[in-house]
C-alpha positions as CSV (number, residue, x, y, z in Angstrom):
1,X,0.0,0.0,0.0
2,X,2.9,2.4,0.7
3,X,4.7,1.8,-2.5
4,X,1.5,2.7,-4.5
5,X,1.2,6.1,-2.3
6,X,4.8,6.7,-3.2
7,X,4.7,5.7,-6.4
8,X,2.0,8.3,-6.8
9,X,3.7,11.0,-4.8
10,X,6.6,10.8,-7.2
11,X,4.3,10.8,-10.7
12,X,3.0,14.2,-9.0
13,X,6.5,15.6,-8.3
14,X,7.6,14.7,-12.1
15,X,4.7,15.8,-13.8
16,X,4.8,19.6,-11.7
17,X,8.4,19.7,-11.8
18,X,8.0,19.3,-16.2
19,X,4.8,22.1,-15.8
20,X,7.3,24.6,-14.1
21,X,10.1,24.1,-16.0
22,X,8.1,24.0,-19.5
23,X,6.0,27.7,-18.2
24,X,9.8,29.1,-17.2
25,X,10.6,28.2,-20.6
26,X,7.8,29.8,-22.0
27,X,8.5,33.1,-20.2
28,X,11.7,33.3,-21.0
29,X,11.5,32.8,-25.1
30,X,11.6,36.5,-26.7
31,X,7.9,37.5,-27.4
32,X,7.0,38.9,-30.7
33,X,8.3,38.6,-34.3
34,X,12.0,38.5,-34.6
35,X,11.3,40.8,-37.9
36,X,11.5,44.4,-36.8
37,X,11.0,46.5,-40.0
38,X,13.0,49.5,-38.4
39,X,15.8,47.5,-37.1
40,X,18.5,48.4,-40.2
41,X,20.9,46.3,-38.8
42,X,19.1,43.2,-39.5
43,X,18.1,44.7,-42.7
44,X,21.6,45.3,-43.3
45,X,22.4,41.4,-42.7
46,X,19.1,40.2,-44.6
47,X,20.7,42.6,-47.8
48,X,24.0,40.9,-47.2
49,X,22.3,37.9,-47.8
50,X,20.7,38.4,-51.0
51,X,23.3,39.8,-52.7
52,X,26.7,38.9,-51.5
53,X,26.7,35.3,-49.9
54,X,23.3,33.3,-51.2
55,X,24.9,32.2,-54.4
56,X,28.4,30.8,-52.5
57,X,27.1,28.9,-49.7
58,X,26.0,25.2,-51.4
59,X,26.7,23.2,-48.5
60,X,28.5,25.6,-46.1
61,X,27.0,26.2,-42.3
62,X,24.7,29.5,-42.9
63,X,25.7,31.0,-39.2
64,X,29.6,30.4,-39.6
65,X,29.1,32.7,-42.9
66,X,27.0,35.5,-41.9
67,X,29.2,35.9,-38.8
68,X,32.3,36.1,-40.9
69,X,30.3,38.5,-43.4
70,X,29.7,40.4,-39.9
71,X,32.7,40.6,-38.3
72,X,34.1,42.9,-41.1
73,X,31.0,45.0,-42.3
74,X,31.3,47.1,-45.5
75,X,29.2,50.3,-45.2
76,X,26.8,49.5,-41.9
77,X,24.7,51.4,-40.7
78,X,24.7,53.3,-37.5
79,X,23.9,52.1,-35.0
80,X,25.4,48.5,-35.9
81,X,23.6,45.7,-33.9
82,X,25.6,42.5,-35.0
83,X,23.6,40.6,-33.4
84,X,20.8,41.5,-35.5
85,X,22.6,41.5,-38.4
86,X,23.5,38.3,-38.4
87,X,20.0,37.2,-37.2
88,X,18.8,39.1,-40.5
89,X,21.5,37.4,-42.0
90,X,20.3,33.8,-41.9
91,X,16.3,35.3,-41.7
92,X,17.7,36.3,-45.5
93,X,18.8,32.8,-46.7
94,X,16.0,31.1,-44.7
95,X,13.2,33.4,-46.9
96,X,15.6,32.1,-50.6
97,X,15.3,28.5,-49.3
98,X,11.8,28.4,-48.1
C-alpha cells in the first residue's frame, strides 16, 4: 500500500516539476516577431544575404558565414547591432530557401 502512495507522490513531483520548468521556458522565449521593419541592422544582414553570400554557400554552415560577413561589415549602418545582423543574415537565406 505504501509503495502505491509513493509511487504516486513521485508521478506528481515529475509531472509539476516538467509544468514549471516547461511555463519558465515559456517566459523566458523572446515575445513577438523576430522581424522588426525599423531594425537596419538586420536589414543590413538580410541585404547581405541576398546579394553577397546566397549564391556561395552550397553546402556551407549559414551561421559560420553570416558571422564572418559580420565581423568585417562594409558600409553598416549606424547604429550596428551585430547581433541583429547576423539574425537578418540567416532570416535572408531562410526566406531564398523556403
Amino acid at each position: 500500500m505504501w509503495i502505491a502512495s509513493a509511487l504516486a507522490t513521485i508521478v506528481v513531483a515529475v509531472v509539476g516539476l516538467c509544468v514549471c520548468a516547461g511555463l519558465l521556458f515559456r517566459t523566458l522565449l523572446p515575445s513577438g516577431p523576430p522581424y522588426d521593419p525599423g531594425n537596419k541592422s538586420w536589414q543590413y544582414g538580410e541585404d547581405v544575404m541576398q546579394n553577397h553570400l546566397y549564391g556561395t554557400l552550397h553546402t556551407l554552415d549559414t551561421i559560420a558565414v553570416c558571422t564572418d560577413a559580420m565581423e568585417s561589415p562594409v558600409n553598416p549602418p549606424t547604429p550596428f547591432d551585430r547581433r541583429a545582423a547576423i539574425a537578418g543574415c540567416r532570416y535572408g537565406e531562410w526566406e531564398y530557401d523556403n
